[in-house]
C-alpha positions as CSV (number, residue, x, y, z in Angstrom):
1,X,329.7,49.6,-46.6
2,X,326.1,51.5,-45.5
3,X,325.0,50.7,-49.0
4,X,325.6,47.1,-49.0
5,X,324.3,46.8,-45.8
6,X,321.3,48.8,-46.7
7,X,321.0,45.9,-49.8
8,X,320.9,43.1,-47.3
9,X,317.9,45.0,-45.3
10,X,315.7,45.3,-48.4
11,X,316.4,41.6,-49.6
12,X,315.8,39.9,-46.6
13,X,312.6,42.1,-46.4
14,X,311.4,41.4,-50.1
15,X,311.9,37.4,-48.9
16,X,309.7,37.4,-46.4
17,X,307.2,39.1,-47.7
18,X,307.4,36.6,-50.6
19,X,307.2,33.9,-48.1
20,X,304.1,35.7,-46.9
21,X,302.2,35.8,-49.6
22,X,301.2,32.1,-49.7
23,X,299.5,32.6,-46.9
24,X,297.6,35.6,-47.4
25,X,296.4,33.6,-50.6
26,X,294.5,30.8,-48.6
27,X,290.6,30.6,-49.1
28,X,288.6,31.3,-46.1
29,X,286.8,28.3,-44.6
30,X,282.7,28.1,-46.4
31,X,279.8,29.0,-44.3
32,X,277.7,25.7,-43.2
33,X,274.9,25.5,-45.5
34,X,271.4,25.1,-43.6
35,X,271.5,21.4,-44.0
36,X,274.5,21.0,-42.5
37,X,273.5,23.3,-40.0
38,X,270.5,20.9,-38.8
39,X,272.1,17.6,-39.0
40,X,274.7,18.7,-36.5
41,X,278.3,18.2,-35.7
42,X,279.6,15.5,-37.5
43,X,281.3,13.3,-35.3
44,X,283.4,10.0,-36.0
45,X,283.2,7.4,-32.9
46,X,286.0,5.2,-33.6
47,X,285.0,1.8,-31.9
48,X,287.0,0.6,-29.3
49,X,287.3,-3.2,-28.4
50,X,285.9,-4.0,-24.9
51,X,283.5,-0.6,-24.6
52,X,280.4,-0.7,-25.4
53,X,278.8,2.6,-27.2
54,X,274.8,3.8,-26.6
55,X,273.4,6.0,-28.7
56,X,270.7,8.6,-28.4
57,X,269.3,11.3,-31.3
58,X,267.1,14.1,-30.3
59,X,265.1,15.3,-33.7
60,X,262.7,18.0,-33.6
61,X,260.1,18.1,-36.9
62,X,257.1,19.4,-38.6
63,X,253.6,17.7,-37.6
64,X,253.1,16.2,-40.2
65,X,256.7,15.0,-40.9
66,X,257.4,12.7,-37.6
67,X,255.2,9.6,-38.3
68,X,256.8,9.5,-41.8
69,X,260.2,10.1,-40.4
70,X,259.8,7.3,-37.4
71,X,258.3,4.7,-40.2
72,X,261.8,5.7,-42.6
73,X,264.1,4.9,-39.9
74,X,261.8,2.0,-38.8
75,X,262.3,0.4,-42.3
76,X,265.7,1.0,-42.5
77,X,266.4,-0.7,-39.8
78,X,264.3,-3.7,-40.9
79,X,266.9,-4.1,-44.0
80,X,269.6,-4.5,-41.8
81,X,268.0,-7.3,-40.0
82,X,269.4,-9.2,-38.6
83,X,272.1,-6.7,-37.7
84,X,269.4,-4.6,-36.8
85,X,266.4,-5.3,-34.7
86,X,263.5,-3.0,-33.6
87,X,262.7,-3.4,-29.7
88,X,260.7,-0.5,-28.8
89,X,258.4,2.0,-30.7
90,X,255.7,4.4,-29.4
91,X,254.3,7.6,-31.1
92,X,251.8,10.1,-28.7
93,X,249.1,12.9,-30.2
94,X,249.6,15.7,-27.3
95,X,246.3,17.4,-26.7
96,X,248.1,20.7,-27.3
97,X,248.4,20.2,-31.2
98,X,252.5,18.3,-30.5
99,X,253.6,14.8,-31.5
100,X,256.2,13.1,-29.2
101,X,257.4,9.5,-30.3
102,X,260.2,6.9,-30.1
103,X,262.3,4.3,-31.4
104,X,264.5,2.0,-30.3
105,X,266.9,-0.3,-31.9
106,X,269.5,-2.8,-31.3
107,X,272.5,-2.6,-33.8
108,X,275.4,-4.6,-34.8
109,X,278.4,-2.3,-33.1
110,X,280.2,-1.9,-36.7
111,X,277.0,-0.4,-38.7
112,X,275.5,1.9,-35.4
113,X,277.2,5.3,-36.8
114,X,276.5,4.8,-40.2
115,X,273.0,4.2,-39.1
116,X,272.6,7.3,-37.2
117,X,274.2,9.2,-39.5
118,X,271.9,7.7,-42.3
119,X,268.5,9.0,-39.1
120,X,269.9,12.5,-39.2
121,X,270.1,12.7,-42.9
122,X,266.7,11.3,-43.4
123,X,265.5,13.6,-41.1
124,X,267.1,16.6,-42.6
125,X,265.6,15.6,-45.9
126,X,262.1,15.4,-44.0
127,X,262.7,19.1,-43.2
128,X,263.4,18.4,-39.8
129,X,266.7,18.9,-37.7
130,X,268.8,17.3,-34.8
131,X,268.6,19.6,-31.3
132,X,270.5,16.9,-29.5
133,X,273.0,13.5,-29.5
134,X,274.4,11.6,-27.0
135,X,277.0,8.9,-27.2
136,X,277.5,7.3,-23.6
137,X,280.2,4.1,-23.1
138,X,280.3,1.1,-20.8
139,X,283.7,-0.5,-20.3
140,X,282.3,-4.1,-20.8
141,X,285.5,-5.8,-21.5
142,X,286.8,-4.8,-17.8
143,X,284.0,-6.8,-16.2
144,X,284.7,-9.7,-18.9
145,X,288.0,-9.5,-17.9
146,X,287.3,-9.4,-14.1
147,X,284.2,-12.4,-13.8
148,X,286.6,-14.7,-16.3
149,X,289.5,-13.8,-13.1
150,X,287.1,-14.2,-10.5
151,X,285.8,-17.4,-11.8
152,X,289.6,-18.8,-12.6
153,X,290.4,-18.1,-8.5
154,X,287.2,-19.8,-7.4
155,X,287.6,-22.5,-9.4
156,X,291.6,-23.0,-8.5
157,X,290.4,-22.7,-4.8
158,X,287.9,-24.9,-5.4
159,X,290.1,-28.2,-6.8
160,X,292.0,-27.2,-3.9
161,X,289.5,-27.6,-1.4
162,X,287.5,-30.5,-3.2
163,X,291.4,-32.3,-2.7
164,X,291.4,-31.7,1.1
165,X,287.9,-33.1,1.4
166,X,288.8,-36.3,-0.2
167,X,291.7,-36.9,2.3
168,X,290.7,-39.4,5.2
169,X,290.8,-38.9,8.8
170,X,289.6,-35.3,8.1
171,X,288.1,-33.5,11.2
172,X,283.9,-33.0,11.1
173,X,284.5,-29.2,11.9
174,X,287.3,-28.9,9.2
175,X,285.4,-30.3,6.9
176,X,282.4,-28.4,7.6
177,X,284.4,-25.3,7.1
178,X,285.7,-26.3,3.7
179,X,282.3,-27.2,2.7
180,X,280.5,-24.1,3.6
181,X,283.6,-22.4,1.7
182,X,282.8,-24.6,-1.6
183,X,279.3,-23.7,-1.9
184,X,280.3,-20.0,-1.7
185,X,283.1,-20.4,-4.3
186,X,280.6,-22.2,-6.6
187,X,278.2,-19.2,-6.3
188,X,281.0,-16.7,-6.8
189,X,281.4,-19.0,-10.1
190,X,277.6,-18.4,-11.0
191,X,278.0,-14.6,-10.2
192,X,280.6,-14.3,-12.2
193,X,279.6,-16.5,-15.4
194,X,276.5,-13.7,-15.0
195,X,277.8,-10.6,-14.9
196,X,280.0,-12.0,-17.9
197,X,276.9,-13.1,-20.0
198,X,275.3,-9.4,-19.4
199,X,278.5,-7.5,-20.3
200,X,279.4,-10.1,-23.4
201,X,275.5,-9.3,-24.5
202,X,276.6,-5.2,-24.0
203,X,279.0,-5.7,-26.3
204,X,277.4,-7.9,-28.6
205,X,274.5,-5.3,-29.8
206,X,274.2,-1.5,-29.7
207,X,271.7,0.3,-28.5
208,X,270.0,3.2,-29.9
209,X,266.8,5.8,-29.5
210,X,265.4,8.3,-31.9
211,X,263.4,10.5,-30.2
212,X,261.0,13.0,-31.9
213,X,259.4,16.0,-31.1
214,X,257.5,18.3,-33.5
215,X,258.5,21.9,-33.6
216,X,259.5,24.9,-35.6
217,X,262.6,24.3,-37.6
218,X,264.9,27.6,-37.3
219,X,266.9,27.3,-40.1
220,X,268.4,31.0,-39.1
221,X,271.5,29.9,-36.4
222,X,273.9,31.5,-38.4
223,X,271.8,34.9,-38.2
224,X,273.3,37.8,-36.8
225,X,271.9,39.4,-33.8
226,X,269.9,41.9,-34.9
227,X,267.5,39.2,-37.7
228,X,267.5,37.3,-34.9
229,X,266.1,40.0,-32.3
230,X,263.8,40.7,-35.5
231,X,263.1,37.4,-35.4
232,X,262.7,36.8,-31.6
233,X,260.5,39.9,-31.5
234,X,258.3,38.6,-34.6
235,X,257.6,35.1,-32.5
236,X,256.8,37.0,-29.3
237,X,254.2,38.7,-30.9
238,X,252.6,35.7,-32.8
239,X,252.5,34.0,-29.1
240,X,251.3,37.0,-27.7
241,X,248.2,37.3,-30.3
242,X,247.6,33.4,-30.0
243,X,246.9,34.0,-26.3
244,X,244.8,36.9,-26.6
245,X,242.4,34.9,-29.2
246,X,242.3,31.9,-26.9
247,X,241.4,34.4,-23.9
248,X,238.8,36.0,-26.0
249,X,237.4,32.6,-27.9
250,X,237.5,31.4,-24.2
251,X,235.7,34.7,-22.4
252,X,233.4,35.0,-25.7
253,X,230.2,33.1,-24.3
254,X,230.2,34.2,-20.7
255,X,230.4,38.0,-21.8
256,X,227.5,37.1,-24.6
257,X,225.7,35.8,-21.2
258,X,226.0,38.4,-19.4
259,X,224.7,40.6,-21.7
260,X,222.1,38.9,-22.3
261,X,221.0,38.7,-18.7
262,X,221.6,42.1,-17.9
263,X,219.3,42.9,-20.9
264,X,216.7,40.1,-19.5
265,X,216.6,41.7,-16.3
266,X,216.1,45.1,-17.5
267,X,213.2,43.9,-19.9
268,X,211.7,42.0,-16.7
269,X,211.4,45.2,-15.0
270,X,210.1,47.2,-17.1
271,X,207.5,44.9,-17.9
272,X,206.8,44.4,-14.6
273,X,206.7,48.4,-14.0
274,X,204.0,48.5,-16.9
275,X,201.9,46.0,-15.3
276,X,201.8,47.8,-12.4
């Protein structure tokens, strides 16, 4: 009886570690490769009817790589037209060696991701890399829902009350009431048709800014911490020399100044002492 029992033990044991060993056998998930690192997460927006989406890409560049990266994006969005439509673009030259620049665009809802994804990639490719995204939402169809009831309960009111104005032998007071009443339903009616157009337009068209910023590109996030104290430490002391050249370049001329003047002074006076 101990034996066959002992049998049992060791077979249901040898099962699951059989059923174990699928498991054990699964491949660990890749590393990111550096591209993938600087495009960023990749995020699917589903859209949903009635909200409207705004976009907003952060990309930080070489110098000499924002211009061409803004143009790219620029013409891009030129071969969509009319689904896409450029309505802003500026581009600055900082005094301190950075360039800084924008664009904005106005997108058919159904192509905006695929465009921003198509930005990040270009500007991966451009050796550049996304430092931030924001996707922010308007619920447009609740205030298209809410002017078309607000307009449908002024306008019922207001047959209501144009009917009791036609009736004779109304009073002058009464009527002045239900006038007075008409011409604030009418301009609920405006109000309304308004704030529909504006919410209708949301949803019409997306909007969407590139921002750029030039910058150096880490490609090392994935670095462990000690390469990136190395690192950290390595950058600290490139700052630290840049400043000491500037202070120097900077102090250069007054210190050649003074010399010189000290030296003038003391030639002065010894010329002077010989004279005497």
């Amino acid at each position: 009886m101990r034996k066959s029992v002992v049998v049992m033990v060791l077979a249901a044991l040898t099962a699951c570690s059989k059923a174990e060993q699928p498991g054990e056998q699964q491949d660990t998930p890749a590393a990111p490769t550096a591209a993938q690192e600087m495009a960023g997460p990749n995020v699917s927006v589903t859209a949903v009817p009635g909200v409207a989406l705004t976009y907003s890409y952060y990309f930080r560049l070489p110098v000499a790589a924002v211009a061409k990266t803004q143009e790219q994006h620029a013409s891009e969005c030129e071969k969509l037209a009319p689904r896409c439509r450029i309505t802003g673009m500026e581009y600055h030259a900082g005094r301190n060696r950075t360039i800084s620049a924008t664009l904005n665009v106005k997108l058919a809802p159904e192509i905006a991701r695929q465009f921003g994804k198509q930005s990040i990639a270009a500007t991966v490719a451009n050796g550049g890399m996304l430092t931030d995204s924001e996707i922010d939402s308007t619920d447009a169809g609740s205030v298209v829902a809410a002017a078309d009831r607000a307009a449908e309960s002024a306008s019922d009111e207001e047959t209501k009350i144009t009917a009791q104005l036609t009736q004779p032998g109304l009073p002058s007071a009464e009527r002045t009431t239900l006038q007075q009443r008409l011409m604030q339903l009418r301009d609920t009616r405006r109000a309304a048709a308004s704030s529909r157009a504006d919410a209708a337009l949301l949803l019409g068209s997306t909007p969407m800014t590139l921002h750029y910023a030039s910058g150096v590109i880490d490609l090392g996030y994935s670095d462990g911490p000690i390469l990136g104290a190395i690192k950290d430490g390595w950058a600290n002391i490139v700052s630290g020399s840049a400043v000491i050249v500037m202070l120097a370049i900077t102090l250069l001329p007054w210190l050649a100044a003074a010399i010189i003047l000290i030296f003038g002074i003391r030639f002065v006076r010894r010329w002077l002492g010989a004279q005497d």
